[in-house]
N, C-alpha and C positions, 0 to 999 in steps of 0.2 A: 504494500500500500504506500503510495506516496506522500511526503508530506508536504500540504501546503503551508507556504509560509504568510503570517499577515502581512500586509505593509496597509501601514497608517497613513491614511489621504491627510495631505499636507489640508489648513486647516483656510477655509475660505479669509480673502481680506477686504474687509471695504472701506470708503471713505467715505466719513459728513461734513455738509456744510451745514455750520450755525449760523444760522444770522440773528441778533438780537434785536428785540423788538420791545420798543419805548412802550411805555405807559401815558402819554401823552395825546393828543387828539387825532395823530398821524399813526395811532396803533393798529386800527382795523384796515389801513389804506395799505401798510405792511403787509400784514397777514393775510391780506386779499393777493398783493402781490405775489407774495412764495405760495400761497397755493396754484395762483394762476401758473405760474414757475412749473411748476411740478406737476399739474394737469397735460402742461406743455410737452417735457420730454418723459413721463409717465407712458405716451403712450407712441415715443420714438424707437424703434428698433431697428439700428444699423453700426457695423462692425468702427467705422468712422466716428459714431455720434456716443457720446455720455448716457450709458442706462443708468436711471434712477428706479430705486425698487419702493421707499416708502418715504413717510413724513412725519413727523410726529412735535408734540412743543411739549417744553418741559419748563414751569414758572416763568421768565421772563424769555425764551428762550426758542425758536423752532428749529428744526434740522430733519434733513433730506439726506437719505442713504443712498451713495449710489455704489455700482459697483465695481467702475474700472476704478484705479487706481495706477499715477507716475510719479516717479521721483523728479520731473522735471518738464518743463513747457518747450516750444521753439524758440523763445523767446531767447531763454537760458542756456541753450542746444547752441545757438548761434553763433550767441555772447562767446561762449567758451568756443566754440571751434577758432574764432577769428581771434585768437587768442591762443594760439596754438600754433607756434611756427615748425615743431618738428614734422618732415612729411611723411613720413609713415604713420603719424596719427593721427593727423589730417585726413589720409587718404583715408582711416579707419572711420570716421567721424562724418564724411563727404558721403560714403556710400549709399546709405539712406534717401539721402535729400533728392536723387532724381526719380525715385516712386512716389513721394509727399505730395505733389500736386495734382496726379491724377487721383489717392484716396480724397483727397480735399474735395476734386473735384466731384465725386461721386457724393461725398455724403454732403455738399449743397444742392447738390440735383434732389438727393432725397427729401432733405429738407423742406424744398418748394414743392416739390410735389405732396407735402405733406401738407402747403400751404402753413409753410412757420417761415419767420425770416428773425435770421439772429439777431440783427442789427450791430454787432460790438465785435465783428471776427477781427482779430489781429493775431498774433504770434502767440501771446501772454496767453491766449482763451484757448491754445490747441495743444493739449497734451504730448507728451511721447512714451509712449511707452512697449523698452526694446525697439522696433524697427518701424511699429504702429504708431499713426497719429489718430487722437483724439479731439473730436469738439464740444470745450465743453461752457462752461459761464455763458447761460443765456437769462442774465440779471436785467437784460434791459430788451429781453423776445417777447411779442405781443403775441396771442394767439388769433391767428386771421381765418380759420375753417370756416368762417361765415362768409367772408369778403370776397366779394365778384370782381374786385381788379387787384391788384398790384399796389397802391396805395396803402398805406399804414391807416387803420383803423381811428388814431388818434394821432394830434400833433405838439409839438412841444417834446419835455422828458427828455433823456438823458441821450447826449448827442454823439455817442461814440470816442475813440481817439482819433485826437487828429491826424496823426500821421497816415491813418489809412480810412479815414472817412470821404466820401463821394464829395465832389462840389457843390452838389445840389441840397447836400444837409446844410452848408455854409451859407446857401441864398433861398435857405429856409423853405426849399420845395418838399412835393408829399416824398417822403421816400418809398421807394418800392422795392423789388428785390433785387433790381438792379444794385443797389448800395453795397448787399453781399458783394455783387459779381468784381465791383469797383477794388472791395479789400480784397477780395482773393486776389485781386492781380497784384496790387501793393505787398504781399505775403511773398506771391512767387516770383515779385523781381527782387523781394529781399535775401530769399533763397537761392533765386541765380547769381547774386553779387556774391555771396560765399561760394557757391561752385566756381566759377570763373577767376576770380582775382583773389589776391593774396591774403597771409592776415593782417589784419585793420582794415581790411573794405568794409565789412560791416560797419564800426565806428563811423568812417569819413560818410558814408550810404545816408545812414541815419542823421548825421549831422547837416546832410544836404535837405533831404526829406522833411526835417522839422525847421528849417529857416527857409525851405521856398512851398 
């Protein structure tokens, strides 16, 4: 008779977001929001997008389980690549980044087709984890399932980063999903100035980006 032997499943990991919520007259307009939050990607399923499993508040207090988890963003990923002048870890480092935009590109197509628009995509809000990216922080995504155009639901609210916001949030037009399409491209010429030139193109890139 043979023996089996157990092996012990390594033990699931998730991450929460807290957000804390005032006691103040802006309480319920909170807690409207992180529920809308979480109605939102509650019912997102794609390998690209942030699964959120539950909600729950505790005294002053709400949080949202979700399930991927990374030790680090693009934002981070970049920082440190272009900051790394040795080439053999550069090249280690580089490998990834010519698959990133076609995942990207996929999980905004889902996205609109799901009729959601992030509004806030940059570097900081995409995950990495291992070889996979993630999108995740959508603190300022309206839910538009009811809406017949392209048009944001409501106006005003929080207006993105500027480094990769559209011009048309600047001359205060409706934004539509166009605005995604705008920051993805602003992500992947940040991404091509790390594949192509040396280190510190990032820096000088960025430094160009936020004075013009």
């Amino acid at each position: 008779m043979d023996t089996v032997k157990k092996v012990n499943q390594p033990s699931a990991v998730f991450a929460r977001k807290t957000i804390r919520v005032t006691s103040g007259k802006n309480r319920e307009a909170q807690l409207k929001s992180v529920e809308e939050e979480f109605k939102i990607l509650h019912r997102l399923r794609h390998e690209h997008v942030m699964a959120v499993l539950e909600i729950y508040s505790y005294r002053n207090k709400l949080s949202i389980i979700m399930l991927d988890i990374a030790d680090i963003d693009i934002k981070e990923y970049l920082e440190k690549l272009d900051d790394v002048s040795l080439e053999t870890e550069r090249l280690r480092m580089m490998l990834p980044l010519p698959t990133w935009p076609g995942c990207l590109i996929q999980a905004i197509d889902y996205l609109h087709e799901m009729k959601v628009k992030h509004k806030d995509l940059k570097p900081a809000n995409i995950l990495v984890k291992g070889s996979k990216v993630i999108i995740t922080d959508f603190r300022i995504t309206k839910d538009v399932i009811d809406e017949e155009t392209t048009a944001s639901l409501i106006s005003g609210g929080a207006q993105g980063s500027p480094m990769y916001i559209a011009p048309e949030i600047n001359l205060g037009q409706q934004r539509g999903r166009a605005v995604d399409i705008f920051s993805l491209g602003c992500i992947f010429l940040e991404i091509a100035t790390c594949l192509v030139a040396g280190p510190g193109a990032r820096a000088r890139f960025s430094d160009h980006r936020n004075v013009n």
